[in-house]
C-alpha positions in Angstrom: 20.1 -9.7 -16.2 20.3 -6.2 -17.3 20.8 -3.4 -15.2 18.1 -1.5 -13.8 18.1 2.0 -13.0 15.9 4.0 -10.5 16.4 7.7 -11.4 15.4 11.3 -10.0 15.3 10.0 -6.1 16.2 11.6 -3.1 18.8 8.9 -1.4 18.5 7.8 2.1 21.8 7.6 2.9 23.4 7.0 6.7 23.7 10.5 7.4 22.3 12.6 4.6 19.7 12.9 1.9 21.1 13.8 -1.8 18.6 14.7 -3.9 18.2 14.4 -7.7 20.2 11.4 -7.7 20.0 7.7 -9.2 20.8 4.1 -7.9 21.7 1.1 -10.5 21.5 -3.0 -9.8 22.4 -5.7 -11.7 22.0 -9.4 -10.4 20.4 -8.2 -7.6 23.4 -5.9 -6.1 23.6 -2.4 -6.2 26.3 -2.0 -8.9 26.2 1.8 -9.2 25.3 5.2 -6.4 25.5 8.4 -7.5 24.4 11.6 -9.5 21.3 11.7 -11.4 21.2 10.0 -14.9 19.1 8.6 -17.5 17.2 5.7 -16.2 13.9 3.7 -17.0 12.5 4.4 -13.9 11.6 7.7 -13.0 11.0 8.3 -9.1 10.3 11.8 -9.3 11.9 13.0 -6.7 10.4 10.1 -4.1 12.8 8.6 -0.9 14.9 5.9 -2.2 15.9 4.1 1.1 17.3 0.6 2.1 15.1 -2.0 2.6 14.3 -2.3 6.0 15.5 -5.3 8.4 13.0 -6.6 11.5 15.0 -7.9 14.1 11.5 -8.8 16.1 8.3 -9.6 14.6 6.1 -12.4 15.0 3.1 -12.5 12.7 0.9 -10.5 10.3 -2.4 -10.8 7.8 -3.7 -13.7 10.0 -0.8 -15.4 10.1 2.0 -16.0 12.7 6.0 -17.5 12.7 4.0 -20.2 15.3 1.6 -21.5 13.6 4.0 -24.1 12.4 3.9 -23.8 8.6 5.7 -23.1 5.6 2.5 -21.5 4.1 2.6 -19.2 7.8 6.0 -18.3 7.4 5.6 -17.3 4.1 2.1 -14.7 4.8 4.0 -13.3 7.7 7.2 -12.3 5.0 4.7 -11.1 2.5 2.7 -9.2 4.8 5.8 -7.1 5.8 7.5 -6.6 2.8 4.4 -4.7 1.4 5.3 -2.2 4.7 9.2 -2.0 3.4 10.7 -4.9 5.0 12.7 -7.1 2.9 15.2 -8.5 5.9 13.7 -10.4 9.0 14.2 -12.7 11.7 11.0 -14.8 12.6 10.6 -14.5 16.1 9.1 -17.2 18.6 6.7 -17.3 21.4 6.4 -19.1 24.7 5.2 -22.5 23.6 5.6 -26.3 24.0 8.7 -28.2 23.0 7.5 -29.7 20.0 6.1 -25.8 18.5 10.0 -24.4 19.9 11.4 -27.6 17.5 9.0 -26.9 14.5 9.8 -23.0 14.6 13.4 -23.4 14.2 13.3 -26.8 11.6 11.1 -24.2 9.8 13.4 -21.6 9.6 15.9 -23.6 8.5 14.2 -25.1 5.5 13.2 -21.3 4.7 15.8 -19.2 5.4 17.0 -17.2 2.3 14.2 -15.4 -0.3 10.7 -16.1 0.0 9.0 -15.5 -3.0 7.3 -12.2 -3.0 8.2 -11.8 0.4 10.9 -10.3 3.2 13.8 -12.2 2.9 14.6 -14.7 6.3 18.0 -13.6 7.6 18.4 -15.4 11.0 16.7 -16.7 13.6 14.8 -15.3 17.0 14.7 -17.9 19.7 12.2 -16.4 22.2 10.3 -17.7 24.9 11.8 -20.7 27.2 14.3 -18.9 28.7 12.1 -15.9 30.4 11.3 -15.2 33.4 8.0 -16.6 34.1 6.8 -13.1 36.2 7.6 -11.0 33.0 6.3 -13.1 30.8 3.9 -10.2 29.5 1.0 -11.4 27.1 3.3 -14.7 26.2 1.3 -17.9 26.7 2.1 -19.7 30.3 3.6 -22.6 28.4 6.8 -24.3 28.9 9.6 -22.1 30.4 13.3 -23.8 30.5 16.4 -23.6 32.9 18.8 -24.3 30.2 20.9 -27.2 30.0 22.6 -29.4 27.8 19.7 -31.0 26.6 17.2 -28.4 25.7 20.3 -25.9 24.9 21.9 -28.1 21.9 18.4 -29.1 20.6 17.4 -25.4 20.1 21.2 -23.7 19.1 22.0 -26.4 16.7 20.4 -23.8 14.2 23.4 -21.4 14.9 25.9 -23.5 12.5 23.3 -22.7 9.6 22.1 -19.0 10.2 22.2 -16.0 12.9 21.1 -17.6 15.4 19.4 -14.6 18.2 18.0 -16.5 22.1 16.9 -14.2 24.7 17.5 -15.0 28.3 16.3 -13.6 31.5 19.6 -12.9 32.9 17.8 -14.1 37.2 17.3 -17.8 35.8 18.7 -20.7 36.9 21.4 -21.4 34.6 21.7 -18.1 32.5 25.5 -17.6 33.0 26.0 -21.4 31.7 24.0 -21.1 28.9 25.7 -18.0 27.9 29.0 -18.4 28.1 28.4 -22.2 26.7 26.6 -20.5 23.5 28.5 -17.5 22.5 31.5 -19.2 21.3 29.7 -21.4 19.1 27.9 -18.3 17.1 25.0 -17.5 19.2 24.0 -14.2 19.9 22.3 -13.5 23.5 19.6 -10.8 24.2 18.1 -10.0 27.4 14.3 -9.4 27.7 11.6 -10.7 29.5 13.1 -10.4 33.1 12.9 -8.7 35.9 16.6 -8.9 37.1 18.3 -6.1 38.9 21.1 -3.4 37.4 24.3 -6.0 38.7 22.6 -9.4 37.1 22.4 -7.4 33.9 25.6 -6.1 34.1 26.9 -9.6 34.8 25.3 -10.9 32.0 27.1 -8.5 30.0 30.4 -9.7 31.0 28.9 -13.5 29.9 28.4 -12.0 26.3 25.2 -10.1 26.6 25.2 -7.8 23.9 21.1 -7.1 23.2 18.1 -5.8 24.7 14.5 -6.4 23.7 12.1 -3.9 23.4 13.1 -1.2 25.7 10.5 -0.4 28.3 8.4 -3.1 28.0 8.4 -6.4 30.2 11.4 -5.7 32.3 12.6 -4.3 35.4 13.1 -1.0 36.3 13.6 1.1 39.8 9.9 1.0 40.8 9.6 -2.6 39.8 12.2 -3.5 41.8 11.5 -1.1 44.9 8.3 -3.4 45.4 10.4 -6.2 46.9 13.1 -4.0 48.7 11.9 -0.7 50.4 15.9 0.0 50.2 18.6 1.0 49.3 16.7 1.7 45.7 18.0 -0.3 42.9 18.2 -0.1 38.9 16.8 -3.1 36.9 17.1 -4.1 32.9 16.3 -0.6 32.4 18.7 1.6 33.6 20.9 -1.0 33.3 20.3 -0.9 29.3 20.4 3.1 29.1 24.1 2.9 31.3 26.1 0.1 29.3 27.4 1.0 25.8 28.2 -2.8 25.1 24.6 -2.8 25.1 22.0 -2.7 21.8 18.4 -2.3 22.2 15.4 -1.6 20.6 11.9 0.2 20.5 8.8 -0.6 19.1 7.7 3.3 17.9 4.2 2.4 16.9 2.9 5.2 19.1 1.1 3.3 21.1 3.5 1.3 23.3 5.8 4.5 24.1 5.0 8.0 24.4 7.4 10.4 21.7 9.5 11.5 25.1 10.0 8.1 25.4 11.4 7.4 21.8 13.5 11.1 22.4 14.6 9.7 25.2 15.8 5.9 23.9 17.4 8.0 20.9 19.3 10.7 22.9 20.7 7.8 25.4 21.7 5.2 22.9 22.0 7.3 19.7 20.9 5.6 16.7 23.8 3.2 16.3 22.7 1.3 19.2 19.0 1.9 18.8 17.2 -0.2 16.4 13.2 0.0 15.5 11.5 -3.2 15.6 7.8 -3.9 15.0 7.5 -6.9 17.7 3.9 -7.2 15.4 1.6 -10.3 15.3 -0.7 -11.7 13.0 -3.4 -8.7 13.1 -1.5 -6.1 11.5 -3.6 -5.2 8.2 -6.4 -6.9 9.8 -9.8 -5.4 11.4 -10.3 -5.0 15.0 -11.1 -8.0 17.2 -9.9 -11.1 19.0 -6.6 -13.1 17.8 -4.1 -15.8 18.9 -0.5 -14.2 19.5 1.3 -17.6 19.1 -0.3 -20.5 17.7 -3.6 -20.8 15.7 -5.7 -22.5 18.6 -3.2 -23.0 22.0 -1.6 -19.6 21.8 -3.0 -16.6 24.0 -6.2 -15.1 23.1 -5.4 -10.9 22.6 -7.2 -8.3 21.3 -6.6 -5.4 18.4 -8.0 -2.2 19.5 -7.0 1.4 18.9 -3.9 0.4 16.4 -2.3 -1.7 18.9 -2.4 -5.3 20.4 -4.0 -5.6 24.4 -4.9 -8.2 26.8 -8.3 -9.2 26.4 -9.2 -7.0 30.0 -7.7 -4.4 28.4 -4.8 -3.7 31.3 -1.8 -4.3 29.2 0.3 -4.4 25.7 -0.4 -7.5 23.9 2.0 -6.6 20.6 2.2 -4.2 18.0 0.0 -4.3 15.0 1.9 -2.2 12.6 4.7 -2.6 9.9 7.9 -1.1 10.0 7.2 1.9 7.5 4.4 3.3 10.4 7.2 3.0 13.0 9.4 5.0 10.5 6.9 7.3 10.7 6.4 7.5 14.2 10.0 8.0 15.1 10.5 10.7 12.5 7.4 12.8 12.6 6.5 12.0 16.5 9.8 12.0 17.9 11.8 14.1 15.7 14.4 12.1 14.6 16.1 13.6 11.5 14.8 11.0 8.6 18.7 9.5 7.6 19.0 8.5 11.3 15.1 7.2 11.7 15.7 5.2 8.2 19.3 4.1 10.1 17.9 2.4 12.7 15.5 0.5 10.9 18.1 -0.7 7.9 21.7 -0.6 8.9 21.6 -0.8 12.9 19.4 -3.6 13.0 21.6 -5.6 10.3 24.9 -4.5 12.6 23.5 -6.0 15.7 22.5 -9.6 13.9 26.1 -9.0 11.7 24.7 -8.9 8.4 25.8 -5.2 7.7 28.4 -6.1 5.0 24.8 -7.6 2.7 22.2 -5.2 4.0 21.1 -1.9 5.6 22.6 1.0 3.5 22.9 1.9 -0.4 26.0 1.2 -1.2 27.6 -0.7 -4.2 28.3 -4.2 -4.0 25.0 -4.6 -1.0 21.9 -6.7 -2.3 19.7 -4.5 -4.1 17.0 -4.6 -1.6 15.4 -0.9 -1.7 12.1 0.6 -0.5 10.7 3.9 -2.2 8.5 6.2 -0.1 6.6 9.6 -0.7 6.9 12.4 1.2 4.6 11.6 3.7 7.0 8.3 3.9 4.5 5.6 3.1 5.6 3.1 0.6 4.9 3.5 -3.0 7.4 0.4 -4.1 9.5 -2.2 -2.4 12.4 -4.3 -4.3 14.0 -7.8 -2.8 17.4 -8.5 -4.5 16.2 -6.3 -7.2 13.2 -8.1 -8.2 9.9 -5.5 -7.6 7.3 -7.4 -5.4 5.5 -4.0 -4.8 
């Protein structure tokens, strides 16, 4: 394959832009970074970033990771990668056994490039181990207390791929399951639980190292003060905002948090600990109206309003509905974030916490040449997967 050059850009890098620059790839690596030069492609002066990497995302253009297809799977990846992302991790719902066994078999036969699409980089176990009470807009289906039976059928998948299950750390069984796990290659989150400040911080000692979706579905002081006038105690919250062995995540669609709360994520954590994540479903690019978050027909019935996903009363969050590049946005214009960080935590961060970073996240030679350019106003104009353009 010859080499390919992209010239006149204004790199992305980890912690600066440099302008008036050019980026070469060959076989689908970057084989060359550096001052501007002739090339076949002029980008006249657009961002030249990496491509981005979705630790969390479940569905899009009518389509989600549940639905328990190859032709699914393959509409989520394409939706996305048209918003920048060219790394995921298909993420599950709370479901029925048979759906949790279908998901991961699926993801196995699928991991690796999908044709025209973001490229499947791991797995996101999600759903059987919550905590029933912060369940969120999940389906009431069938929630777990791990043990040896249901644990090996759904971690077997960890010998193949990154393998990501998140655990409430209050259930029955959590500190078994943990400790079991991590020493075979699976990686633990916490989300979806309302467990106080110690129980997280005795999950971190089990090999905790993740937090989903900061803010949403999990305890915090006024949660918790509901059951125990006092003394007043911390939950998942605080608890994530306190530990440094602790990762986390928002979902910066401005709609789920307010821009204090994204300063506030970003000053605590910093972006090497703070990833963005879309946590979408299958009605981003689609109209407003009623969809299934989880599986076409048995899922939960939700509702896209006002650029974001709701409960069908209209009282809570029921998933974003947005690609990564609008989160980008969000973060950067809305919060403030300077653009090499915002790009940071949606490219190299994200690929660090699932342990991909040597292959992904930053421009730098020998990486896969997986590249998204953007305009000024950072929507995308083009988007290359191992250095094939799919947009």
């Amino acid at each position: 394959m010859a080499v390919t050059v992209l010239a006149n850009a204004t790199l992305v890098l980890t912690d600066r832009l440099v302008p008036n620059a050019s980026v070469a790839f060959e076989d689908g690596r970057l084989v060359e970074i550096g001052a501007a030069r002739t090339g076949a492609i002029d980008l006249h002066g657009m961002y030249l970033a990496p491509g981005f990497v979705d630790l969390h995302v479940h569905g899009g253009d009518g389509a989600d990771f549940m639905d328990s297809t190859a032709d699914a799977f393959r509409t989520v990846c394409q939706c996305h990668a048209k918003h920048g992302t060219t790394s995921l991790t298909p993420t599950s719902t709370v479901a029925t056994g048979p759906q949790y066994d279908r998901f991961l078999a699926l993801c196995a036969e699928l991991y690796g490039d999908v044709p025209n699409g973001a490229r499947i980089i791991g797995s996101h176990f999600y759903g059987p181990y919550f905590a029933r009470p912060a369940r969120g807009c999940h389906p009431d289906q069938e929630f777990l207390v791990p043990n040896a039976e249901n644990a090996e059928r759904f971690t077997q998948l960890a010998g193949q791929m990154p393998l990501v299950v998140t655990v409430a750390p209050e259930i029955e069984n959590a500190e078994w399951l943990v400790r079991t796990y991590v020493g075979r290659g699976v990686r633990f989150n916490a989300g979806h639980s309302h467990a106080t400040f110690e129980q997280v911080e005795a999950a971190v000692s089990w090999g905790v190292r993740h937090v989903d979706h900061l803010f949403c579905a999990m305890s915090d002081r006024a949660r918790l003060r509901l059951s125990q006038t006092y003394p007043m105690r911390g939950g998942v919250l605080e608890a994530t905002l306190f530990f440094d062995e602790l990762t986390t995540e928002v979902i910066a669609d401005g709609k789920h948090l307010t821009p204090d709360l994204l300063r506030l994520a970003y000053k605590v954590k910093g972006p090497d600990r703070l990833a963005l994540v879309t946590d979408s479903m299958r009605a981003v690019d689609l109209p407003d109206g009623e969809y299934w978050f989880g599986a076409d027909g048995s899922g939960e019935r939700v509702l896209k309003q006002d650029g974001v996903g709701v409960t069908l009363d209209g009282t809570a969050l029921a998933s974003c509905v947005m690609g990564m590049d609008h989160c980008l946005r969000t973060m950067h214009f809305a919060a403030s974030v300077p653009l090499p960080e915002a790009v940071r935590m949606a490219t190299l961060t994200p690929a660090h916490i699932l342990g991909v970073e040597k292959e992904l996240g930053s421009l730098e030679v020998g990486k896969r040449a997986d590249l998204v350019v953007l305009d000024r106003e950072l929507s995308v104009r083009h988007v290359y997967i191992g250095g094939e353009r799919i947009v």
